[in-house]
C-alpha positions, 0 to 999 in steps of 0.5 A, spaced: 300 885 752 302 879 748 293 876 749 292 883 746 293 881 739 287 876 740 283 880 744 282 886 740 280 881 733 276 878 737 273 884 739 273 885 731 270 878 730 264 880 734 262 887 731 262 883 724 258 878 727 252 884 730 253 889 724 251 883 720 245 881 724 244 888 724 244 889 716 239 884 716 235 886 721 234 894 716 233 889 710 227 885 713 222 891 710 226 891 703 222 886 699 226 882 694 233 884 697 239 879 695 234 874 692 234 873 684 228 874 680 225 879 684 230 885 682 225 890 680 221 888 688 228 890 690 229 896 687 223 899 688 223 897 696 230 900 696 226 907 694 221 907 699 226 905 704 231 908 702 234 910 709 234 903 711 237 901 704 242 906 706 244 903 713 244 896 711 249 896 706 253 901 711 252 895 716 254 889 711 260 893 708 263 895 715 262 887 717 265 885 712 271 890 713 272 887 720 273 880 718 279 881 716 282 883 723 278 878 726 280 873 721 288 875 722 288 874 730 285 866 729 290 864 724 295 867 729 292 863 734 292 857 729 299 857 726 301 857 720 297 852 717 291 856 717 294 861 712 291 858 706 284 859 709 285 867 713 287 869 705 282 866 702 277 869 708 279 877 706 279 875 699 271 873 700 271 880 704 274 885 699 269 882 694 263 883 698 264 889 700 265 893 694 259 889 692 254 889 699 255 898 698 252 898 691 245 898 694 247 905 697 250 907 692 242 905 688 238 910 693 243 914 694 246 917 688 242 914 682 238 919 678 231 918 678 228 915 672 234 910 672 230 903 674 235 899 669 242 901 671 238 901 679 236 893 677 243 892 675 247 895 680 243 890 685 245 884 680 252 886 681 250 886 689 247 879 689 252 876 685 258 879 690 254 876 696 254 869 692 261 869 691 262 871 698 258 865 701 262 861 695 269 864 698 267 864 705 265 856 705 271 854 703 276 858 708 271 856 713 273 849 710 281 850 711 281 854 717 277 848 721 283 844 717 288 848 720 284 848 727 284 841 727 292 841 728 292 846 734 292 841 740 290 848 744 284 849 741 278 844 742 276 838 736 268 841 735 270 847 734 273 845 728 268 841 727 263 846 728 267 850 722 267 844 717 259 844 717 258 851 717 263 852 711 260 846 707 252 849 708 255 856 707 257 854 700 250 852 698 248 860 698 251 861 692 246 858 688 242 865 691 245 868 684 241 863 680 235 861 685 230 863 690 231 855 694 239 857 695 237 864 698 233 862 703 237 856 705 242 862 708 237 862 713 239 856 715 246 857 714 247 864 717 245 863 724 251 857 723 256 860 721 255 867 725 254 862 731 261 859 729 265 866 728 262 869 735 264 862 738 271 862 735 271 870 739 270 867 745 275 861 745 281 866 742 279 871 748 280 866 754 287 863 751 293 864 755 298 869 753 303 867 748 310 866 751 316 870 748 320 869 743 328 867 746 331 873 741 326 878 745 326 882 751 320 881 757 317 888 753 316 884 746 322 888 744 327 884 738 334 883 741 341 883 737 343 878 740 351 880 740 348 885 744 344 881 748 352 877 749 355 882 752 350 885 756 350 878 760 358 879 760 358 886 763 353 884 769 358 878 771 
């Protein structure tokens, strides 16, 4: 029971990782989606797909929900030091899920005729996305600092995260020019790679030893009553 933990967020980290991949894949018909100068392309795109306009940012949203557990599990598996990064990672997850839900609220709930008030809930969204990509280089940053501590997690997997962190926070540049939005093209499937692989690590780690204060259960024990058990069995 004590691998469980890092199992089922594994398990979490793995079903962003797709959902991602997924929102990506419905947004491949969508012109102009999540790049800036082309707000207008993207809006009327969004029109005529609407339904996978609808479904990609469901697919990004829930992926973005799903790093927080994900993200929970790997600083307990790191230790205290990678609290600073786990914190920084739901924060960037928070701020684009909010944003990555705006292109459904676009064709979904927006009057026709809106074309503004559509073109500038998609900026919100883009920008949301940059700050992501700014927020969410950093943590990876700090948590392949903090997995560089951990003796039982192997040293290239920290370096791994340190690369994908560093080319990660290049997108945010998407909010100001169509270069940085096409170098998540290259900076994506690193980091995704990164997240899937640190699933696999935190799957196949041993489970954790009990604490002295708990029972083989996991149950916290008071230790006067833990004393006079042992008394009374002799």
């Amino acid at each position: 029971m004590n691998a469980e933990p890092n199992r089922v967020a594994a398990g979490c980290g793995v079903l962003s990782a797709l959902l991602s991949v997924l929102g990506v894949a419905l947004s491949l018909d969508i012109e102009g989606a999540y790049r800036p100068e082309t707000l207008d392309r993207w809006f009327y795109a969004a029109q005529q797909h609407s339904g996978a306009a609808a479904w990609s940012a469901w697919s990004f949203t829930l992926s973005m929900a799903l790093l927080v557990p994900w993200v929970s599990g790997l600083a307990r598996a790191i230790g205290p030091y990678a609290w600073p990064g786990a914190a920084l990672t739901m924060m960037a997850a928070i701020v684009n899920a909010g944003g990555s839900m705006l292109p459904f609220v676009v064709v979904t709930h927006l009057p026709h005729g809106e074309d503004v008030l559509g073109q500038t809930l998609l900026a919100i969204a883009l920008t949301a996305d940059a700050l992501f990509n700014l927020l969410w280089g950093v943590s990876m940053v700090l948590l392949s600092l903090g997995m560089a501590r951990a003796t039982h997690l192997p040293m290239w997997l920290s370096g791994w995260g340190l690369v994908a962190g560093v080319m990660t926070m290049g997108v945010v540049g998407q909010a100001w020019t169509p270069v940085a939005a096409d170098f998540l093209l290259l900076a994506g499937p690193v980091w995704l790679g990164w997240l899937v692989t640190t699933c696999a690590v935190m799957f196949r780690l041993p489970p954790r030893k009990p604490r002295a204060d708990r029972d083989p259960a996991g149950r916290k024990q008071d230790f006067p009553y833990v004393a006079r058990q042992s008394a009374s069995a002799k």
